[in-house]
N, C-alpha and C positions, 0 to 999 in steps of 0.2 A: 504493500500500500504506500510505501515513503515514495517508490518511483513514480508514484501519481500526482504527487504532489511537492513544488517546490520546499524547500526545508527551511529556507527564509525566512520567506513570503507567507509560507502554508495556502497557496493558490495551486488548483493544478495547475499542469505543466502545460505546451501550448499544442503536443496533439493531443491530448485527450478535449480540449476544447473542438479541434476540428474533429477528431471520430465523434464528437457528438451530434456535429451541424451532418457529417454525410450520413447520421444513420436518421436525420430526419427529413434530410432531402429524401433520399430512397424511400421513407416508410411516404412521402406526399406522393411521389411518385406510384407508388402501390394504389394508392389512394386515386389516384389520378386512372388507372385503369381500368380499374374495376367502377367507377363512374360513370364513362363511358361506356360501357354493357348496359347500364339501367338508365338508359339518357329517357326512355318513357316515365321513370318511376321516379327519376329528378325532377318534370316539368311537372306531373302527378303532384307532386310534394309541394312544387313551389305556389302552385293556384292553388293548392287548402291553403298555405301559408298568407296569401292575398284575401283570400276570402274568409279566414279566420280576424284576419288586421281589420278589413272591413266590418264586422261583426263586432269588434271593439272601437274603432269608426279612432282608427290610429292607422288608418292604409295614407300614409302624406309625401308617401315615395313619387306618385305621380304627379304630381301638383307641383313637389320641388322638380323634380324631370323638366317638367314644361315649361317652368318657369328660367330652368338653367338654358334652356333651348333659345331664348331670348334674349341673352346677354352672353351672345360667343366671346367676349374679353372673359371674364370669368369663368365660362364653360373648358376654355384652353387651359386657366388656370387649375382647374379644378382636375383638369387630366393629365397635367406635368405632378400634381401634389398625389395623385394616385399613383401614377407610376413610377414615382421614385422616393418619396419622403419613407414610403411604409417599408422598404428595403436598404435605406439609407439613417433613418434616424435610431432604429431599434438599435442596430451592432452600433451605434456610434456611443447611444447612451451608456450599453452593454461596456465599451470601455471608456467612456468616464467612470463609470460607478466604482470598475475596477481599481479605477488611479484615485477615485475619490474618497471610498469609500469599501475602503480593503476589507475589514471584519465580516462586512454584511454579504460580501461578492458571492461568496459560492448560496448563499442560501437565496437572492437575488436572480442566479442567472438560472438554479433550480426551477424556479418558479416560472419563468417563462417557457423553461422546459416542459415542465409539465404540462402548462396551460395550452401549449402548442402538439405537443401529445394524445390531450384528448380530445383537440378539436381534430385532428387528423380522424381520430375513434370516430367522430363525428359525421367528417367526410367521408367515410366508409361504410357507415351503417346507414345514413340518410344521407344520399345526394341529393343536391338542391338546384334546381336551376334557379337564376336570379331573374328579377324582375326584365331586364333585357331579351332575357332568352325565352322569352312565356310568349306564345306562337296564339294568336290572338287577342293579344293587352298592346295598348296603344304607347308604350315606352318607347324611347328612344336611343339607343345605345352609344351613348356620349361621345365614347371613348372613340370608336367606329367612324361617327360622324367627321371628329375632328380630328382620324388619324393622321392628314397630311400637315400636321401643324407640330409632328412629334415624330422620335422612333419606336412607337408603338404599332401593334397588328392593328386593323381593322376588321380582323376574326377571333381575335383571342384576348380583348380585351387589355391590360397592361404587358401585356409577353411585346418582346423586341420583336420586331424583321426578321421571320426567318424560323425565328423561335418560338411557334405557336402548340406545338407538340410536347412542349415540358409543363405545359397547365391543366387543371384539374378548370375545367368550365363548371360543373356543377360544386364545386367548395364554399356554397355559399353560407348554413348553417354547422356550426356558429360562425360568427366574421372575426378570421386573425387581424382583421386589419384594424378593426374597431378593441379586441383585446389587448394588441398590442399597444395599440394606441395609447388606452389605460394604463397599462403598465409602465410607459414612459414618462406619463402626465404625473404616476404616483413619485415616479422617481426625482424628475423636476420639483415638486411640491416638497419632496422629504427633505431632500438632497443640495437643492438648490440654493445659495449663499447673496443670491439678489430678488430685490422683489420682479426684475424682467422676467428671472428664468422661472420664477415660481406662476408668474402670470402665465408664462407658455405652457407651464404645468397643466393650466384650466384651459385654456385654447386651444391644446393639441387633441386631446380626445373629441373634444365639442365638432372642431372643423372636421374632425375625419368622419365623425358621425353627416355632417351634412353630405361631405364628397361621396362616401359610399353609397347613400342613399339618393343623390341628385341626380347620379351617374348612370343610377340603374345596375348598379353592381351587386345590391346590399337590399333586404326588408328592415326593417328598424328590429323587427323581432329576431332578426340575425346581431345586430348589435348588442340587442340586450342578453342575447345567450353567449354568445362570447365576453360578456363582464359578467355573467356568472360563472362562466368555468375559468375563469381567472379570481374571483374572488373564491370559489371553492380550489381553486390550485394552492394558492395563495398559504389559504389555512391550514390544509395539508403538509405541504413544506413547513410553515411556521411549526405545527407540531413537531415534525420529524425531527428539527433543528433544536427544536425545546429537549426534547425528550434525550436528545443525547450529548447536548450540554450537561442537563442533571445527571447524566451518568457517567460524564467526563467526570465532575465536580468536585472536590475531595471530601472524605467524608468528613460528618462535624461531630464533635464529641459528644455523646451521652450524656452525659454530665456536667452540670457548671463547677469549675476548680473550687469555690466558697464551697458548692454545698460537702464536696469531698471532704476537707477540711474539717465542717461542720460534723462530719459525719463520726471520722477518728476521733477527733477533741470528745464529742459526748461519748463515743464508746468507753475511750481512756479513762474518763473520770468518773465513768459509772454513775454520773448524779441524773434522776428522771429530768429531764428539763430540754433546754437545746441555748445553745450556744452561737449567737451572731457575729459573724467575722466584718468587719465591713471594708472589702478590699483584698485585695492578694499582696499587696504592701507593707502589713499590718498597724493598719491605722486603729485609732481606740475606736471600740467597739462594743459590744454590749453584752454581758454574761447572765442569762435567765437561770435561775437554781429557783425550781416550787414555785414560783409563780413573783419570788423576789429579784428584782432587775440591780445589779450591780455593775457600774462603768468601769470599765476597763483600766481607766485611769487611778481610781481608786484603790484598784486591785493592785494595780503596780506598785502603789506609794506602799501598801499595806506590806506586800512581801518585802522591797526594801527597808521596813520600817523594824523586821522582825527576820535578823541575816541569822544564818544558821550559827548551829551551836557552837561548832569546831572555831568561831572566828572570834566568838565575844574576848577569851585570854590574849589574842593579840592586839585587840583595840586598847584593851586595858594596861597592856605592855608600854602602847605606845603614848596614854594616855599619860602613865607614871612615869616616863621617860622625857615626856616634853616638859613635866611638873619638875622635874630635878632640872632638867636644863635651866 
């Protein structure tokens, strides 16, 4: 286990960070194939997911659509901030935290591990088409639209030129983009040493929540399940993290050193009562004999008042000694 980890630092080391990103590329990609097989059972999915939003009368994906369709300045913007902030800001935050905030790093980047773990579980068990890909809903796919304004497909959504075969088209429940998002905004907010970056804190998840959903990428009810498996990720790792601190921890003593103390002094003296120490110093303190309380101090004068027997002939020696001098 020491080869896993810096001896310094106590960070791992820097491939175990990459075998961790390739064993999540490949499980999305897994994810990515078997998606494609149920592309009926995706679009299936995603109109209950519309018609369930409508039923809570929180369906506002199309309305921002339309309204993004109106303002091609912002609509550009809104598909340069999709296709590169949400694969640009995470790893960037991922090492600030690291340079900033060393203790917290491995339980920190756990968490996003996780969080993107089981959203992958996600995309595997329920593919989703997004509101773009719903084959009779009047959306319009942003990204598409304005592909010649970017090096994005106009088939694949945020994927480059070329590169439209390394996406999962149905990954839309839960949304990494809107998780992660959170996750970054948490970190900005904790982490953050000015009030700009804490502001960006509150405005990064907010804006990503509009772009996914303006875009036609995203249901809002894909947001909101991806900040719950991030706040269930979250607590999980915090536990893990708790639980083996405590067993790191050293153990603590059974017993307070007084009461030990306390414990021999009464045995010794065989008197019914109990005897208060106050201090590991020996400061005066207070001696209970049957229910009568005598000061310590007292006690002291009393024994020097009354020296043992062997000694009284030589005070007297020296008493009759200084008399003749």
């Amino acid at each position: 286990m020491r080869r896993l980890r810096n001896q310094t630092t106590g960070l791992p080391v820097w491939w175990v960070e990459v075998l961790m990103l390739a064993v999540l590329y490949y499980s999305y990609t897994g994810t990515r194939s078997v998606a494609d097989a149920s592309a009926a059972d995706a679009i299936r999915l995603g109109h209950d997911l519309l018609r369930f939003e409508a039923w809570l009368h929180i369906d506002i994906e199309l309305s921002l659509n339309r309204w993004l369709q109106r303002v091609p300045v912002v609509a550009v913007l809104c598909c340069y901030y999709y296709g590169t902030l949400h694969f640009v800001v995470t790893p960037s935050l991922l090492v600030w935290t690291h340079r900033r905030n060393t203790a917290n790093y491995s339980q920190i980047r756990w968490t996003l591990v996780v969080t993107t773990l089981i959203s992958l579980c996600g995309f595997f068990l329920f593919p989703t088409a997004p509101p773009r890909l719903l084959p009779g809903e009047p959306f319009t796919d942003t990204m598409a639209h304005f592909a010649g304004w970017g090096w994005w497909t106009g088939t694949a959504s945020a994927a480059p030129q070329g590169l439209e075969g390394i996406t999962n088209q149905f990954a839309a429940l839960p949304s990494l983009h809107c998780a992660w998002a959170l996750w970054c905004g948490f970190l900005l907010l904790r982490y953050g040493r000015r009030r700009i970056t804490r502001v960006l804190g509150v405005l990064y998840p907010a804006a990503t929540v509009f772009v996914v959903m303006s875009t036609a990428n995203h249901y809002l009810l894909d947001a909101v399940a991806g900040w719950i498996v991030l706040g269930f990720s979250a607590g999980v790792v915090a536990l893990v993290f708790a639980r083996r601190r405590a067993h790191r921890a050293p153990p603590t003593a059974l017993t307070d050193p007084s009461s030990t103390d306390v414990t021999s002094a009464s045995g010794a003296t065989g008197v019914s009562g109990a005897i208060g120490v106050s201090g590991a110093t020996g400061a005066p303190g207070a001696t209970a004999v049957s229910g009568a309380t005598v000061s310590a101090s007292d006690a002291t004068q009393s024994s020097a008042a009354a020296p043992p027997p062997g000694s009284l002939p030589v005070i007297a020696q020296h008493s009759d000694g200084a008399r003749a001098h």
